[in-house]
C-alpha positions as CSV (number, residue, x, y, z in Angstrom):
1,X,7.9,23.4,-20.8
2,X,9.2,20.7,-19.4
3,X,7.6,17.7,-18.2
4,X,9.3,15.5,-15.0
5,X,8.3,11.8,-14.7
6,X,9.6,9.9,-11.8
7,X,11.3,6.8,-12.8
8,X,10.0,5.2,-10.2
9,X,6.0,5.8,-10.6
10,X,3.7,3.3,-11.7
11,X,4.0,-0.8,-10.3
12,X,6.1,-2.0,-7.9
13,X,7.7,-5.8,-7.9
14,X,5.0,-6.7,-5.2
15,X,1.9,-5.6,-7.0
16,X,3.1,-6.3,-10.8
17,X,4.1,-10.0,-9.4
18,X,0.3,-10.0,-7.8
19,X,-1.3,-8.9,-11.3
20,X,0.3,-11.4,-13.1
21,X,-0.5,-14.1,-10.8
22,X,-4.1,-13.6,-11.1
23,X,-4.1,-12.8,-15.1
24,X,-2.2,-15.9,-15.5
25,X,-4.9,-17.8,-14.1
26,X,-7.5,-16.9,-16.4
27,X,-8.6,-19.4,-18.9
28,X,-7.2,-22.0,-16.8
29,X,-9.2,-22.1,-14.1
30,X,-13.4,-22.1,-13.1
31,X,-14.4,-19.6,-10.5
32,X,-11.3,-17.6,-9.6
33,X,-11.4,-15.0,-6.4
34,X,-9.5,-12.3,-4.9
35,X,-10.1,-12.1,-1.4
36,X,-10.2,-7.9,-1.8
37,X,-9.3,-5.9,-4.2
38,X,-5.8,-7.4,-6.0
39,X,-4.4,-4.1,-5.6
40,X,-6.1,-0.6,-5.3
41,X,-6.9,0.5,-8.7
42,X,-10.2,0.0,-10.1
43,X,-9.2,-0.1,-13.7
44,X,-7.1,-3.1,-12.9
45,X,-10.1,-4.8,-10.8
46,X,-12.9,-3.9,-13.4
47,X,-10.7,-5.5,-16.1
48,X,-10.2,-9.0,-13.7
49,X,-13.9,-8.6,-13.1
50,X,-14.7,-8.3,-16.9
51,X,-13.0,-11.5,-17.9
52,X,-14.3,-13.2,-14.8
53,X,-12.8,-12.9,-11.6
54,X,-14.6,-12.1,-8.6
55,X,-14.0,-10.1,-5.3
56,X,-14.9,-11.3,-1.9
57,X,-15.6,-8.6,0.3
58,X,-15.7,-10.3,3.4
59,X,-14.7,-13.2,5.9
60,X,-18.1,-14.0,5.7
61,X,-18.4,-14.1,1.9
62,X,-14.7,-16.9,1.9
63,X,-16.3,-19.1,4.9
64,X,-19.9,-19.9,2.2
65,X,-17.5,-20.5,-0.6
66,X,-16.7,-24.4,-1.1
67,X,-15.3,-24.4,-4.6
68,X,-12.9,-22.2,-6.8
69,X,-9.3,-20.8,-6.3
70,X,-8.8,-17.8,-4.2
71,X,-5.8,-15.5,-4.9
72,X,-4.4,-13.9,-1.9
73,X,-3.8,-10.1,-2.5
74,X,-0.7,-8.0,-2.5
75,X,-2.2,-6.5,0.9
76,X,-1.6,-10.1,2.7
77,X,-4.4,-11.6,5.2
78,X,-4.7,-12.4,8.5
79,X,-3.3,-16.3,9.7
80,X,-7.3,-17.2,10.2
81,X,-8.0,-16.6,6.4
82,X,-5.0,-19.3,5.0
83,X,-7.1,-21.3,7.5
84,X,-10.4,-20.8,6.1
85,X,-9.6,-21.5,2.3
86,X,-8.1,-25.3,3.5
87,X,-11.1,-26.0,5.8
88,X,-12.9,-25.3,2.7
89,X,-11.0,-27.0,0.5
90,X,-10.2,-24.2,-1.8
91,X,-7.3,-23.6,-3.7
92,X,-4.4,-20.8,-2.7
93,X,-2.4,-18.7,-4.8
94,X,-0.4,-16.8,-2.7
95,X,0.3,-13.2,-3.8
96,X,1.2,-11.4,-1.3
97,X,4.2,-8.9,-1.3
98,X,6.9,-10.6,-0.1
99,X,7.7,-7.6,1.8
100,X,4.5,-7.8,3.7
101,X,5.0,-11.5,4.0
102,X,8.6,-10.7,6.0
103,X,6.4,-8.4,8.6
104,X,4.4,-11.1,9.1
105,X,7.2,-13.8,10.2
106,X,8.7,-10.6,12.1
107,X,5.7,-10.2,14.1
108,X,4.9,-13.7,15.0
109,X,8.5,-14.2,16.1
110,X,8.5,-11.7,18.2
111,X,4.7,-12.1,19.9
112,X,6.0,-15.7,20.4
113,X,8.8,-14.5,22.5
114,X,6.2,-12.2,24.4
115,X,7.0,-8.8,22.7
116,X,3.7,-6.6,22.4
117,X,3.2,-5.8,18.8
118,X,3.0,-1.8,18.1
119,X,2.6,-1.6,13.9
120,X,3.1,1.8,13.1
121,X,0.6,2.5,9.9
122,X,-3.5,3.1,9.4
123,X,-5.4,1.0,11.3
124,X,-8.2,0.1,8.5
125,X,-5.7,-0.3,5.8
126,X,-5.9,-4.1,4.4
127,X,-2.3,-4.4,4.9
128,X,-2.5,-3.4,8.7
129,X,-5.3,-5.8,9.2
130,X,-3.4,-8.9,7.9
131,X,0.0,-7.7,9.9
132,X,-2.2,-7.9,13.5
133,X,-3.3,-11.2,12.4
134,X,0.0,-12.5,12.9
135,X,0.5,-11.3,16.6
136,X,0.1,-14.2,19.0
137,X,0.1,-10.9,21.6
138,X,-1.8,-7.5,21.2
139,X,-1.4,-5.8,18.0
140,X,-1.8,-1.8,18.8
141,X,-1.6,0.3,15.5
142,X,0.0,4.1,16.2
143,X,-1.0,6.5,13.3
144,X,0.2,10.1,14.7
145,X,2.1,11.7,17.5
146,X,-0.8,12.1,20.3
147,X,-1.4,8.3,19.6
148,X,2.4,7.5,20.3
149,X,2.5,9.3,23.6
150,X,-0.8,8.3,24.7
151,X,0.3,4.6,24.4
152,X,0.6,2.4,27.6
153,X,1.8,-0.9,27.4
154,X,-0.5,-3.8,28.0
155,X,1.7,-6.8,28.6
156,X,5.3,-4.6,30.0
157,X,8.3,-2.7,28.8
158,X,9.2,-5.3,25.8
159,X,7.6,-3.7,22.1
160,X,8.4,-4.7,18.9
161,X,7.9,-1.5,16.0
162,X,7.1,-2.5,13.0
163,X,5.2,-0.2,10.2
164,X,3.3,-0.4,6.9
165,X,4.9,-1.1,3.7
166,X,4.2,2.2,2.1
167,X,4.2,4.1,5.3
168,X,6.0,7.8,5.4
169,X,9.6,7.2,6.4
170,X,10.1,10.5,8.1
171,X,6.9,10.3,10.2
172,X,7.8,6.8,11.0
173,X,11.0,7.9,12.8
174,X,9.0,10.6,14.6
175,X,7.1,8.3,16.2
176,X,9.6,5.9,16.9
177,X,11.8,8.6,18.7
178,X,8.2,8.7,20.9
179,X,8.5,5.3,21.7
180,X,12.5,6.1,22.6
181,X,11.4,8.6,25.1
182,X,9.3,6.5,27.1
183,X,11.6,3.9,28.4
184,X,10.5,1.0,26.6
185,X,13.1,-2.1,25.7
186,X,12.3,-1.6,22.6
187,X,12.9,-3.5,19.0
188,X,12.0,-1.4,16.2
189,X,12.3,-3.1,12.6
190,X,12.1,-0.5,9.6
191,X,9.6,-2.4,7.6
192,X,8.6,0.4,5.1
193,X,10.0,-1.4,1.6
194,X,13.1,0.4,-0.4
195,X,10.9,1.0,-3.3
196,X,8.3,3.0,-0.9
197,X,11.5,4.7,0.0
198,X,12.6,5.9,-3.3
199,X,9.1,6.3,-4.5
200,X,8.4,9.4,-2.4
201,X,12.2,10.8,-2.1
202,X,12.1,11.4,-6.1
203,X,8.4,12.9,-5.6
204,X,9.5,14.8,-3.4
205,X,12.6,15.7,-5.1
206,X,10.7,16.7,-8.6
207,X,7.7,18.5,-6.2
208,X,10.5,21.1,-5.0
209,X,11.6,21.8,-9.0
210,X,8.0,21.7,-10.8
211,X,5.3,24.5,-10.4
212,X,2.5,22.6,-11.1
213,X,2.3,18.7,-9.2
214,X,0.5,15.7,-10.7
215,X,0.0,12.4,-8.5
216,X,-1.7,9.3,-10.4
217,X,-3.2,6.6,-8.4
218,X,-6.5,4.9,-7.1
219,X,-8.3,6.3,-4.2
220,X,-7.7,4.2,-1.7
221,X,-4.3,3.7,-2.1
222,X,-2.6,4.8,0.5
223,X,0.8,5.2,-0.8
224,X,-0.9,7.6,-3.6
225,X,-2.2,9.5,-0.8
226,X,1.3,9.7,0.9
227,X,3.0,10.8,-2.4
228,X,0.5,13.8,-2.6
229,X,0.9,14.9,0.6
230,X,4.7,14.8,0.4
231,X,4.5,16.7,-2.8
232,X,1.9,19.3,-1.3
233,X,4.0,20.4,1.0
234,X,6.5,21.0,-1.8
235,X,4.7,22.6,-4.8
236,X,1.1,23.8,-3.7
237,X,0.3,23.4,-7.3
238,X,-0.2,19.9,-6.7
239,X,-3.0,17.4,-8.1
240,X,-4.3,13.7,-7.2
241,X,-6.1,11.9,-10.2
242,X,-7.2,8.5,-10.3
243,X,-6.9,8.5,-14.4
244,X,-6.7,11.3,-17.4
245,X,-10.4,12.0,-16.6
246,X,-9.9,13.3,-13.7
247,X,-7.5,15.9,-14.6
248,X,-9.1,19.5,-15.0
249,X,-5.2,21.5,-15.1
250,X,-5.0,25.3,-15.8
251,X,-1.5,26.6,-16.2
252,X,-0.2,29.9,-16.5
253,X,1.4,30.3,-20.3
254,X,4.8,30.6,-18.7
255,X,5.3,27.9,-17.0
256,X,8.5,26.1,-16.9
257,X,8.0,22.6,-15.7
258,X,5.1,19.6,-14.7
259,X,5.7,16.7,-12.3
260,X,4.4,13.7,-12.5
261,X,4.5,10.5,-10.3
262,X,2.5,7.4,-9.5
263,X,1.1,5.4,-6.9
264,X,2.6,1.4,-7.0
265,X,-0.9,0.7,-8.1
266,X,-1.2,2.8,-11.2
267,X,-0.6,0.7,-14.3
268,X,2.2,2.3,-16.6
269,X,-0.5,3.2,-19.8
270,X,-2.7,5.5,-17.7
271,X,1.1,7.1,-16.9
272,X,2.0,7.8,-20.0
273,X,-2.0,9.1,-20.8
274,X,-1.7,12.1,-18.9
275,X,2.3,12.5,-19.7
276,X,1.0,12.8,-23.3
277,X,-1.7,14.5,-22.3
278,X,0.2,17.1,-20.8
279,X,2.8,17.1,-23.3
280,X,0.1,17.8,-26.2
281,X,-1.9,20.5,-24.7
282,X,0.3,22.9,-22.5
């Protein structure tokens, strides 16, 4: 049998740059924070947790804090929240993707030139909520087709497109073609980053050769959740596991070749678990 690893699963430059950031601060500083999750894996927060970092949960949680560093996630925050941590007097460490951080600048530009802001993405997504923090002008997020064509526009015919990091590329140019349609003068910026890009191309790829699918990555990471359905719709056989625990995998005795690939958020030793896994027992 044959096993198929994308060589592209496991952390990308924005998320491994954000883990190191906050490790690296450990045993340096007092009271370190994340406001959120670093990334979305829960090993990788309940190890920061372990040796001492904290999570804050919620605007509310930042504003009572007066003392201690914060680290800024991957995700990126709204403008208020940069805001926040000064009035307190906290410390920043800045880790957010510098791919998000272009959207950002993207949609402040353009708001400030009086462009309505349509981010094309999921609405409750972390990353979302920090990119509609930027728009001086309404920020409307468009998540499927019968969102896109029951769009009006609030402010005229100028729109900006942008979309989520990790968004699907193919669906994202569905929608745009929408936006096309209805007249607007329209900018659209392809904001979904190259590794995103090539990340679900090779699943995709390996999903049509393998008969039985494996997708690694936390459960609310929403370019894991992407990945799976991309590879769903290629090999039926397909799983989504958070870690080797999860996986309960039955295969017929003849079967010729496993896939595997990762979410950006899925450290590279809980890859190579269930590649060894795999490899041992079938």
């Amino acid at each position: 049998m044959e096993i198929k690893t994308a060589k592209s699963a496991g952390f990308c430059f924005g998320v491994k740059k954000a883990v190191e950031m906050v490790y690296a601060q450990i045993g340096k500083k007092e009271n370190i924070y994340t406001y959120g999750p670093i990334i979305h894996n829960e090993q990788v927060v309940d190890d920061l947790e372990q040796q001492g970092v904290k999570v804050l949960s919620s605007e509310e949680e930042l504003r009572n804090l007066k003392e201690g560093t914060v680290v800024i996630r991957s995700h990126g925050v709204a403008k208020k929240i940069y805001s926040i941590i000064e009035e307190n007097g906290l410390e920043c460490i800045d880790a957010t993707c510098p791919f998000v951080k272009k959207i950002h600048d993207i949609v402040l530009k353009e708001s400030e030139k009086g462009r309505e802001i349509v981010i094309i993405g999921n609405d409750s997504h972390p990353e979302v909520e920090g990119i509609k923090g930027w728009c001086k002008t309404p920020g409307t997020v468009i998540g499927n087709a019968k969102e896109a064509e029951d769009f009006f526009s609030k402010t005229g015919k100028k729109i900006c497109i942008v979309s989520q990091t990790t968004y699907n590329y193919n669906k994202f140019q569905e929608l745009v073609e929408i936006f096309y349609e209805k007249g607007y003068d329209i900018i659209v910026v392809n904001t979904i980053c190259n590794a995103t890009e090539e990340r679900q191309a090779e699943a995709r790829q390996i999903a049509q050769e393998a008969e039985a699918m494996i997708v690694i990555g936390g459960t609310h990471s929403s370019n894991t959740r992407k990945l799976y359905e991309i590879c769903k719709e290629q090999c039926g056989n397909t799983h989504y596991i958070q870690t080797l625990d999860d996986l309960n995998l039955e295969l017929p005795e003849m079967i010729r070749c496993v896939g595997i690939t990762a979410g950006a958020s899925t450290p590279n030793n809980i890859i190579e678990e269930v590649q060894n896994y795999v490899r041992t027992n079938f």
